[in-house]
Residue frames as a rotation matrix with the C-alpha (Angstrom) as fourth column:
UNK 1
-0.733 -0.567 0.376 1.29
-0.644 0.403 -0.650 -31.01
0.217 -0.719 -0.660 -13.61
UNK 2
-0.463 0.436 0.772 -1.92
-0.538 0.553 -0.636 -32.62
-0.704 -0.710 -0.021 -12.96
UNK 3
0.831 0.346 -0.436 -2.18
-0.530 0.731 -0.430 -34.35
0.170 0.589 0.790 -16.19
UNK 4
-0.444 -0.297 -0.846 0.71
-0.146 0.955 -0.259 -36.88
0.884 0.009 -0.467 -14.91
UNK 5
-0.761 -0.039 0.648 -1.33
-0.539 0.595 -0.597 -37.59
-0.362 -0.803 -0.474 -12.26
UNK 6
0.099 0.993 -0.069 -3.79
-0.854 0.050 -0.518 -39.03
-0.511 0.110 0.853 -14.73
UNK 7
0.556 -0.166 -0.815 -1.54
-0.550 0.661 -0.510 -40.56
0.623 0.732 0.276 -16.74
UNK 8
-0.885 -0.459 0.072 0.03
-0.443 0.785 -0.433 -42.47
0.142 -0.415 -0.899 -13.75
UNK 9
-0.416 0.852 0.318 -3.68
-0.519 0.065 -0.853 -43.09
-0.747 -0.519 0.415 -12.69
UNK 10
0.695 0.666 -0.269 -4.42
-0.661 0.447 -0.603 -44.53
-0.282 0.597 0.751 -16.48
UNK 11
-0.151 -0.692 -0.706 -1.06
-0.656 0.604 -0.451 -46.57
0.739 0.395 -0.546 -16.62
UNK 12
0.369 0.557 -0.744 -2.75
-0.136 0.824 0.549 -48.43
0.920 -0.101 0.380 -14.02
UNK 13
-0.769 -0.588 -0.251 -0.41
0.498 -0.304 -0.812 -47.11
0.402 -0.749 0.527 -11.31
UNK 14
0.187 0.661 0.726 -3.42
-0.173 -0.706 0.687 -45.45
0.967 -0.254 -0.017 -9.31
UNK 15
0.835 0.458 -0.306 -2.50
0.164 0.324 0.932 -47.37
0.526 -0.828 0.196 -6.13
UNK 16
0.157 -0.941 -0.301 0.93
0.889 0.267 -0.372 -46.48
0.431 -0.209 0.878 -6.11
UNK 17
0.183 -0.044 -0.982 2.46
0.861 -0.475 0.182 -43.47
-0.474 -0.879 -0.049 -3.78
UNK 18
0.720 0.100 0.687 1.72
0.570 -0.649 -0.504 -39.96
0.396 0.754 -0.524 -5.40
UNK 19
0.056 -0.612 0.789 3.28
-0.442 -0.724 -0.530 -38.06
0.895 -0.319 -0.311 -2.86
UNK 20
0.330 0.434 -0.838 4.06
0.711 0.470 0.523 -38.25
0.620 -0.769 -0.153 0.70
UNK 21
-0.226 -0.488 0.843 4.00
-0.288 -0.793 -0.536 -35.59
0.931 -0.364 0.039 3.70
UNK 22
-0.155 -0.041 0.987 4.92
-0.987 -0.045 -0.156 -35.94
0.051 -0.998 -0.034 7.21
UNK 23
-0.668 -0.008 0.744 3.04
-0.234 0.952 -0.199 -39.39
-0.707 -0.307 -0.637 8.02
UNK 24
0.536 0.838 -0.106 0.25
-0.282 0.059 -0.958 -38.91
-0.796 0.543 0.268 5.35
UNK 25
-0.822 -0.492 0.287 0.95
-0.076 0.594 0.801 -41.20
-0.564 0.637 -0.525 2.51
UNK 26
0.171 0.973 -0.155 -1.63
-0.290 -0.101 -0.952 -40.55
-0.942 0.207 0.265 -0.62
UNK 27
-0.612 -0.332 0.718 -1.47
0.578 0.432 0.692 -42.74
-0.540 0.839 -0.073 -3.99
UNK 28
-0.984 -0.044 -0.174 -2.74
-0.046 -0.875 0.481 -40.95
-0.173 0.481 0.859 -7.33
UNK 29
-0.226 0.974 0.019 -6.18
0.495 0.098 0.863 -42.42
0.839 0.205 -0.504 -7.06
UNK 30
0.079 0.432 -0.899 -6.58
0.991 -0.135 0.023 -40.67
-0.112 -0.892 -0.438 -3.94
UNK 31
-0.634 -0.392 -0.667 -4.55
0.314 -0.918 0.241 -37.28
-0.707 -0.057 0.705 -5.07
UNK 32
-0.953 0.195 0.234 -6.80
0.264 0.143 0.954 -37.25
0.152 0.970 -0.187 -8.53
UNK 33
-0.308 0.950 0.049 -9.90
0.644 0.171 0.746 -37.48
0.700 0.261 -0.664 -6.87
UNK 34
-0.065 -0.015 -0.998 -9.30
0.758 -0.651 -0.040 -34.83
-0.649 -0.759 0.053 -3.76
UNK 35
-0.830 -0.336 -0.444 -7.72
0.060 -0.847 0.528 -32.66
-0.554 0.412 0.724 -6.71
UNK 36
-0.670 0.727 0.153 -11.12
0.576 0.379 0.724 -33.91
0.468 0.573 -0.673 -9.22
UNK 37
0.184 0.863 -0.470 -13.76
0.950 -0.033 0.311 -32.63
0.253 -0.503 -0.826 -5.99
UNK 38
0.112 -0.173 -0.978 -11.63
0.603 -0.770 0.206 -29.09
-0.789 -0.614 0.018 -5.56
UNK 39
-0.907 -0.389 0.158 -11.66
0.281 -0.281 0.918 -28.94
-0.313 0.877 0.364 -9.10
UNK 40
-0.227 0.870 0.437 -15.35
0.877 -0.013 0.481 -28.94
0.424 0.492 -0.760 -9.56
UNK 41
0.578 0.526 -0.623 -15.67
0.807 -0.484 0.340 -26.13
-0.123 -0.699 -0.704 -6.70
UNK 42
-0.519 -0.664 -0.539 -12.44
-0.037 -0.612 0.790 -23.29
-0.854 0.430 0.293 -8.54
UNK 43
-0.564 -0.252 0.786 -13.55
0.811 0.010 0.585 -24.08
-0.155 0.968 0.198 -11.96
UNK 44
-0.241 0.068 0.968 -14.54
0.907 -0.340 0.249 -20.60
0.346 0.938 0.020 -13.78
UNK 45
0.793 -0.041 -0.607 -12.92
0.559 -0.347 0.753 -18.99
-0.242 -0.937 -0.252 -11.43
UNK 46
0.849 -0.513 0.131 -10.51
0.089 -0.105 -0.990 -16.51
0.521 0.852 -0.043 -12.74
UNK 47
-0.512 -0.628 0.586 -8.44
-0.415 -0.417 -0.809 -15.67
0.752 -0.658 -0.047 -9.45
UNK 48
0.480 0.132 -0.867 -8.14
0.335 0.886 0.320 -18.17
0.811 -0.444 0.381 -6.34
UNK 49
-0.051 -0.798 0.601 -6.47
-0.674 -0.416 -0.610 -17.31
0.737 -0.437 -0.517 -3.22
UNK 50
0.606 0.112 -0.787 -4.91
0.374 0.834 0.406 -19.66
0.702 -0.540 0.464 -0.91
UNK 51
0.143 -0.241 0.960 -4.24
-0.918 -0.394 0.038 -19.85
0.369 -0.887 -0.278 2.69
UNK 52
0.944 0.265 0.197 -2.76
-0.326 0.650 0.686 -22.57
0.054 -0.712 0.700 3.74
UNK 53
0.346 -0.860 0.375 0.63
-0.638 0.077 0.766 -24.34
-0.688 -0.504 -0.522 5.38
UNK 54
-0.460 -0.221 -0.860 2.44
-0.820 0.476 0.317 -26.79
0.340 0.851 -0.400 3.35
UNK 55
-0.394 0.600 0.696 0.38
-0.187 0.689 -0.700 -30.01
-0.900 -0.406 -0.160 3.36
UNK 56
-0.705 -0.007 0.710 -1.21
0.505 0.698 0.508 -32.38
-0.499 0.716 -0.488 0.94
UNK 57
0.147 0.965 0.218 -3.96
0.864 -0.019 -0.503 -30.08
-0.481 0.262 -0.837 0.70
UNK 58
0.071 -0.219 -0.973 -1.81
-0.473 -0.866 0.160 -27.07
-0.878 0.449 -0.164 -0.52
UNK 59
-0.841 -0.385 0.380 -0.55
0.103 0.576 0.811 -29.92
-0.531 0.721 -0.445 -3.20
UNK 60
-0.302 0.905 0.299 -4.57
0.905 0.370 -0.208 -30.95
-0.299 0.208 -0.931 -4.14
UNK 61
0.295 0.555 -0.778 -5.05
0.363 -0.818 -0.446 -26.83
-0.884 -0.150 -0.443 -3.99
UNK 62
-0.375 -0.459 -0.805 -2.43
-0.570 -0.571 0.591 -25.38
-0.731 0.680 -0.048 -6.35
UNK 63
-0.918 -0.125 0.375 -2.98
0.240 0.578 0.780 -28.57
-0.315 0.806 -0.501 -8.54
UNK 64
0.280 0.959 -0.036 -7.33
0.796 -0.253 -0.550 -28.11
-0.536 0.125 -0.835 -8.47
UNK 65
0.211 -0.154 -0.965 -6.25
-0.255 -0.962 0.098 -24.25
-0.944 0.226 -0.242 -9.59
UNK 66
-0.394 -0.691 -0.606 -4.31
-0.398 -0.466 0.790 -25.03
-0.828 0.553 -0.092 -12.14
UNK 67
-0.607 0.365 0.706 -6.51
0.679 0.700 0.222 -27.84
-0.413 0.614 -0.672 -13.54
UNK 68
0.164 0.937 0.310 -9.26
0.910 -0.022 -0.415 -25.47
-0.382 0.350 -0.856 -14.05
UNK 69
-0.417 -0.769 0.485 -7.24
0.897 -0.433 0.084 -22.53
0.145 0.470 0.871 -15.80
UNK 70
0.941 0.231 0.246 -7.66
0.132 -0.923 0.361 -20.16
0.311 -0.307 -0.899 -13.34
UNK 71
0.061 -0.991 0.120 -4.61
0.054 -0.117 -0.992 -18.72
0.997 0.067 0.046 -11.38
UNK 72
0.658 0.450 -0.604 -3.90
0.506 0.330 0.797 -18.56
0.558 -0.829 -0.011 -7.91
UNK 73
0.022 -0.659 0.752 -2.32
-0.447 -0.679 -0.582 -15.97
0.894 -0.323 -0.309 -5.45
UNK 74
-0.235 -0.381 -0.894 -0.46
0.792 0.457 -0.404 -17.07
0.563 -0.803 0.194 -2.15
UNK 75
0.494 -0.012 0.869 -1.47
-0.198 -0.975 0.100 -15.24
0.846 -0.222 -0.484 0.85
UNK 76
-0.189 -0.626 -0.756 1.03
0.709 0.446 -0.546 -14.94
0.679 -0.640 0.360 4.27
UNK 77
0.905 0.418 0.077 0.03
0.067 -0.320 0.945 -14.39
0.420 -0.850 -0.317 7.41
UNK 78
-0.532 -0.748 0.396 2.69
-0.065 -0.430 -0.900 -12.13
0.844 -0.505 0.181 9.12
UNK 79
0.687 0.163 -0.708 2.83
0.726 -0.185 0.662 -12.19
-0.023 -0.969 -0.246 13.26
UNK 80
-0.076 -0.568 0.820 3.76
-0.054 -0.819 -0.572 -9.09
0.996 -0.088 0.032 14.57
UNK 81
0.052 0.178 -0.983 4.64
0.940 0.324 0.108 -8.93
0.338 -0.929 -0.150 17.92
UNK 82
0.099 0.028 0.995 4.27
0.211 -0.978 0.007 -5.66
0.972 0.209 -0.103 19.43
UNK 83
-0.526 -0.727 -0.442 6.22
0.555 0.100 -0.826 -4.61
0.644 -0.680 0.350 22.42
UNK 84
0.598 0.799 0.061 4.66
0.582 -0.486 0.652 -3.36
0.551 -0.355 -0.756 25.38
UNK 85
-0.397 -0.470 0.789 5.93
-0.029 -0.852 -0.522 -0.03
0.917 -0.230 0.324 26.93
């Protein structure tokens, strides 16, 4: 997955919209290099875990993981409400 954001990024398309969430609007020179600086900080890593909501940065995470052929496990934060007696 994150080699088409290179090859939109070398077809000269770098300025165009990679993704967009909520109001955040991020073109593939911007997703490339977020995913490029989270790549340098996972690589030879064999096992990643992430915490986080959906959001460009889960996008920038999973992709960074995958770039640097490690793997990555999802963790969820359960609320428990517990009734008082």
């Amino acid at each position: 997955m994150h080699e088409l954001v290179w090859a939109q990024i070398e077809r000269k398309q770098a300025q165009a919209v990679a993704m967009e969430w909520r109001s955040a609007k991020v073109s593939y020179q911007e997703l490339g290099a977020r995913i490029e600086t989270l790549w340098r900080s996972v690589v030879g890593s064999q096992v990643v875990a992430l915490l986080l909501s959906r959001s460009v940065e889960t996008v920038v995470a999973v992709m960074a993981v995958l770039g640097s052929s490690s793997v990555y496990t999802t963790t969820v934060m359960l609320s428990i409400a517990v009734a008082s007696k």
